[in-house]
C-alpha positions in Angstrom: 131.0 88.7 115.8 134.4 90.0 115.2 135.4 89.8 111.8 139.2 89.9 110.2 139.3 90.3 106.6 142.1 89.3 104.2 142.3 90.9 101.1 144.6 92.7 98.5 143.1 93.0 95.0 140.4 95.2 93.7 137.8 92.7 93.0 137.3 92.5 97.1 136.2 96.3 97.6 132.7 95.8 97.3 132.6 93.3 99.8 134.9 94.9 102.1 133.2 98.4 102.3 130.1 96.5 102.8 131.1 94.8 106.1 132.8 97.9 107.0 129.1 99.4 107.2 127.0 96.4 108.2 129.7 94.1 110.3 132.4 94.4 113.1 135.7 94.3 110.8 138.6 94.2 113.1 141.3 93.8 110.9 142.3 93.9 107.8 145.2 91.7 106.7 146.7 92.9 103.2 149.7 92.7 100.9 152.4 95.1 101.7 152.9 97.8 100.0 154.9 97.7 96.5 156.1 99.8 93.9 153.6 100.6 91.1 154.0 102.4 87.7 157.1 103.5 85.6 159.0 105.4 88.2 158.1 102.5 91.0 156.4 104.9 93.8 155.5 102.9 96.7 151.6 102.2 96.8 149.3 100.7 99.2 146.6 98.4 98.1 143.6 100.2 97.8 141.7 98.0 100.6 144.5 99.6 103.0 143.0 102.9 102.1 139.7 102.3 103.0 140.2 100.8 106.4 142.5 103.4 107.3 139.8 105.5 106.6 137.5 104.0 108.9 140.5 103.4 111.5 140.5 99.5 111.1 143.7 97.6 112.3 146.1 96.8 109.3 148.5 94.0 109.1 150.8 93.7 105.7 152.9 90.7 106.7 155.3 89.7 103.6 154.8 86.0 104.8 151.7 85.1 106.8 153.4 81.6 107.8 156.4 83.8 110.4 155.0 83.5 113.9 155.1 87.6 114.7 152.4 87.8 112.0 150.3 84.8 113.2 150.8 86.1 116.8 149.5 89.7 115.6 146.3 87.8 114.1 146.1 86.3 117.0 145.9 89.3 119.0 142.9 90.3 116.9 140.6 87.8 118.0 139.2 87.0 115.2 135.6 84.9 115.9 135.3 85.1 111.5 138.1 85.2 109.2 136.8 86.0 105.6 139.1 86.0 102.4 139.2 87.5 98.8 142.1 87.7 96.8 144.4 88.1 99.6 147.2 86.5 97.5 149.3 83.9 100.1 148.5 80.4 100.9 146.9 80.1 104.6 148.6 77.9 107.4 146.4 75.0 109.2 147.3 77.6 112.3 145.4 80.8 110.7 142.5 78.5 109.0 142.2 77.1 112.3 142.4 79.6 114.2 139.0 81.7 114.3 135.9 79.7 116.5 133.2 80.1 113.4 136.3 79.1 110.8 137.6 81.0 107.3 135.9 81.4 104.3 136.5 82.3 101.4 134.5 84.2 98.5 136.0 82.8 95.1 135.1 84.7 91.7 134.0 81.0 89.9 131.3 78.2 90.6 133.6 75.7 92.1 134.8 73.4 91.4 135.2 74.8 87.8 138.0 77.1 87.6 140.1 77.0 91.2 143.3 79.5 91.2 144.0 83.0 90.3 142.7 83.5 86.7 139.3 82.3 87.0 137.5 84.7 85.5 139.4 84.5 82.9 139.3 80.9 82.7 135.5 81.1 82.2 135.4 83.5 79.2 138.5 81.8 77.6 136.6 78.5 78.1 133.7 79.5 76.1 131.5 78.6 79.8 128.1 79.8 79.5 128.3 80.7 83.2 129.8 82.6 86.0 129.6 83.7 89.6 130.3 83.2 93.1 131.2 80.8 95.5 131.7 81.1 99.5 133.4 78.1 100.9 135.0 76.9 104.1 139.1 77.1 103.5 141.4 73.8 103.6 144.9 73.9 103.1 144.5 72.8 98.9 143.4 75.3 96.8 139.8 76.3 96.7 138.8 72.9 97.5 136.7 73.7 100.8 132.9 72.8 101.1 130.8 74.9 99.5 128.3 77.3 102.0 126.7 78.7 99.1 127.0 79.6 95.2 125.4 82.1 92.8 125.7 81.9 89.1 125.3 84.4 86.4 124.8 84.0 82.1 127.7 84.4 79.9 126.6 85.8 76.7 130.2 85.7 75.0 130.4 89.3 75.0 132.1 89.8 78.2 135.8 90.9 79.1 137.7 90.0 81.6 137.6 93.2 82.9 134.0 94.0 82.8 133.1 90.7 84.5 135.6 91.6 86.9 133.5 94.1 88.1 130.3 92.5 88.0 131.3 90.2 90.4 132.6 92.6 92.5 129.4 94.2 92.8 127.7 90.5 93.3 129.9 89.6 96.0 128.9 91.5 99.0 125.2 90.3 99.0 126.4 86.7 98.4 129.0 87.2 101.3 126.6 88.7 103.8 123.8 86.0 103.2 126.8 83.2 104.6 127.6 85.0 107.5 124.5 85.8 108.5 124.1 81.7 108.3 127.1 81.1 109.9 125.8 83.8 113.0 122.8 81.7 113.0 124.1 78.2 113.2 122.5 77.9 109.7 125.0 77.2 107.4 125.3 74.3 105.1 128.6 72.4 103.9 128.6 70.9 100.7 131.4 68.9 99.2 133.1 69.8 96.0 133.2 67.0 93.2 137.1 66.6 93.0 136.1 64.7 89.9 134.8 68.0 88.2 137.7 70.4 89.4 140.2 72.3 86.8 142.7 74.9 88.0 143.3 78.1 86.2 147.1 79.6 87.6 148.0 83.0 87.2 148.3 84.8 84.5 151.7 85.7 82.7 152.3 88.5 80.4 153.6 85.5 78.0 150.1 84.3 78.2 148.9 86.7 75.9 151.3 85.2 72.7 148.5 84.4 70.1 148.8 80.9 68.4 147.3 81.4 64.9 147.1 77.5 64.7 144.5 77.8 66.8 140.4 78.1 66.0 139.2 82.2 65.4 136.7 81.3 68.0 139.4 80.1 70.5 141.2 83.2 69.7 138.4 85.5 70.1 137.6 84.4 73.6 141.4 84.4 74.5 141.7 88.3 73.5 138.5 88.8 76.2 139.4 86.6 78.4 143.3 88.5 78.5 141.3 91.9 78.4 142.7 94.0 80.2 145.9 92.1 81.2 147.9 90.6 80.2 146.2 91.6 76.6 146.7 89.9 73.2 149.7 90.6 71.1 151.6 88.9 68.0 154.6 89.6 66.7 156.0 90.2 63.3 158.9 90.5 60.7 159.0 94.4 59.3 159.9 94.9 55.8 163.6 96.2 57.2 163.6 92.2 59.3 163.5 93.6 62.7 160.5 91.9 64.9 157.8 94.3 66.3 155.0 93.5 68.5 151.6 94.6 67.1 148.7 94.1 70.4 145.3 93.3 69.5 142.1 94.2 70.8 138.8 92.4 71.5 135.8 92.9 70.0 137.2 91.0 66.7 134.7 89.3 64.4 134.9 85.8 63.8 134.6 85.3 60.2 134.2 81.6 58.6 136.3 81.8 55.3 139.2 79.2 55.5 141.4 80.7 53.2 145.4 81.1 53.9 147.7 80.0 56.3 147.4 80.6 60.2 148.9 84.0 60.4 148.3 85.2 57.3 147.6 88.8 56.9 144.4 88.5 54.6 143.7 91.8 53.9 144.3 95.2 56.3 142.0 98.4 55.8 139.0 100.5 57.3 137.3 97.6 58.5 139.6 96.0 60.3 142.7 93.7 59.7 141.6 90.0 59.0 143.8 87.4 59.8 144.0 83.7 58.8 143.7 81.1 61.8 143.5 77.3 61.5 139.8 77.7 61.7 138.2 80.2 60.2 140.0 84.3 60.5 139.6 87.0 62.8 138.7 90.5 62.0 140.5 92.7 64.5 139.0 96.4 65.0 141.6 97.9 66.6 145.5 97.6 67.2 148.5 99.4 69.4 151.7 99.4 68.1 155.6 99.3 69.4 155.5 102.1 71.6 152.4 104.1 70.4 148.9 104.4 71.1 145.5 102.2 70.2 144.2 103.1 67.1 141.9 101.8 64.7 143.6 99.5 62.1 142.6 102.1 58.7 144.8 104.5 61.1 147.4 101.8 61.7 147.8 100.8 58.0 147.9 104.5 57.1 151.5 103.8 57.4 152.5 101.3 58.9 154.8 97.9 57.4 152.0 95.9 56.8 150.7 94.0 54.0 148.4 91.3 52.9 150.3 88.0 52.5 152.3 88.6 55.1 152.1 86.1 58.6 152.5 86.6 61.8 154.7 83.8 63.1 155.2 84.5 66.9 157.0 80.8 67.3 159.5 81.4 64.7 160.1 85.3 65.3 160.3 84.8 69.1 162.8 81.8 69.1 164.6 83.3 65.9 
């Protein structure tokens, strides 16, 4: 079976060095290559590396919808096209064209969480579940039948970033287990309950604005869900009036008093800074200030221009 892959983010590394070793991959189709980092220096996604290094094919087509880049798919002969977070809508002419069709290994259990920031979408959500899902691709959004789907426990510990990786390493077995079915003429469709579906787009930097008038639970899953991008931040008046952006770290306790504003700075010291939200406050561990480092917040309020009393107002500061 020949086998194109299309891929461009990290999560899809697992399962592409595993059909590297166990399938024949005939291409890789990935992102092109863009400018990373504070001076911009040109870098290739990572799943470029590793085919290179195993002298795999590699098309980075800015638009996959221009006929030289369907006609250099093309040339691949592709019997299996297999997708993770490759990053551009398919044509009806690319999902069409391989004999065993394209699927697609999704980092959700569909139909909960289609798009971009589904894993993200879980923690925030409070789900108590996770996982996989392979499914044949249509032209809408992660709303193929489903060939098969494996779920994992959310303990409401997790980060983004941690579950991010566990999935990852859950992919490959998932994947391999479908395209051995689909080898076999064993494969099973099942349709997705449209009913059931939610969409979770992609994540902005903006996204990570805390809204005090919001639940400390509901907060406390937003600063994992966010971890490690785009993070948690708020943003505050210093005692001199200029607004300064203070980013907050997970691992903040949710405490149940009630008392203050949502905002409100109740107290700040060696065990944390404890804010005021409309339910219950937060007790953050750690902070990173304008243009320093992550500390603790007994280091931050060392000497820094907060006090208790004071409120974070993002709404007012932002649009002031």
């Amino acid at each position: 079976m020949r086998i194109v892959f299309m891929g461009t983010g990290n999560i899809a590394l697992p399962s592409f060095r595993r059909l590297l070793n166990k399938s024949n991959v005939v291409g890789l189709v990935t992102q092109p290559d863009r400018p990373v980092g504070r001076h911009q220096v040109m870098t290739p996604p990572a799943l470029k590396v590793m085919a290179e290094d195993a002298d795999v094919p590699v098309l980075q087509p800015e638009s996959l919808r221009k006929p030289e880049a369907v006609q250099a798919l093309a040339e691949l002969k592709p019997d299996l096209i297999v997708v993770m977070a490759y990053g551009q809508i398919l044509s009806e002419e690319v999902i069409s064209m391989p004999p065993l069709g394209c699927i697609n290994a999704h980092a959700s259990i569909l139909p909960r969480h289609r798009g971009a920031s589904c894993i993200a979408a879980a923690i925030k959500e409070g789900d108590s579940s996770t996982g996989v899902t392979i499914m044949h691709m249509v032209r809408k959004l992660d709303a193929g039948d489903i060939i098969k789907s494996v779920s994992l426990p959310l303990m409401g510990k997790e980060t983004c970033g941690m579950m991010h990786d566990v999935l990852a390493n859950l992919a490959p077995d998932v994947l391999m287990d479908v395209i051995h079915s689909i080898e076999s003429g064993t494969a099973t469709r099942t349709r997705q309950n449209e009913y059931l579906a939610t969409y979770a787009p992609k994540l902005q930097r903006s996204d990570g604005l805390i809204d005090w008038n919001l639940s400390a639970v509901e907060i406390e899953r937003a600063m994992r869900a966010y971890d490690p991008w785009p993070g948690t931040y708020t943003l505050f008046r210093d005692r001199k009036g200029r607004i300064k952006t203070l980013k907050l770290f997970p691992c903040a306790k949710v405490k149940k008093e009630n008392r203050g504003v949502p905002g409100e700075i109740l107290s700040i010291g060696e065990h944390g800074l404890l804010v005021a939200c409309a339910e219950g406050a937060l007790l953050v561990p750690a902070v990173q200030p304008d243009g320093g480092k992550r500390m603790s917040v007994a280091q931050f309020a060392a000497g820094r221009p907060l006090d208790p009393g004071m409120i974070f107002n993002p709404v007012e500061d932002r649009n002031g």
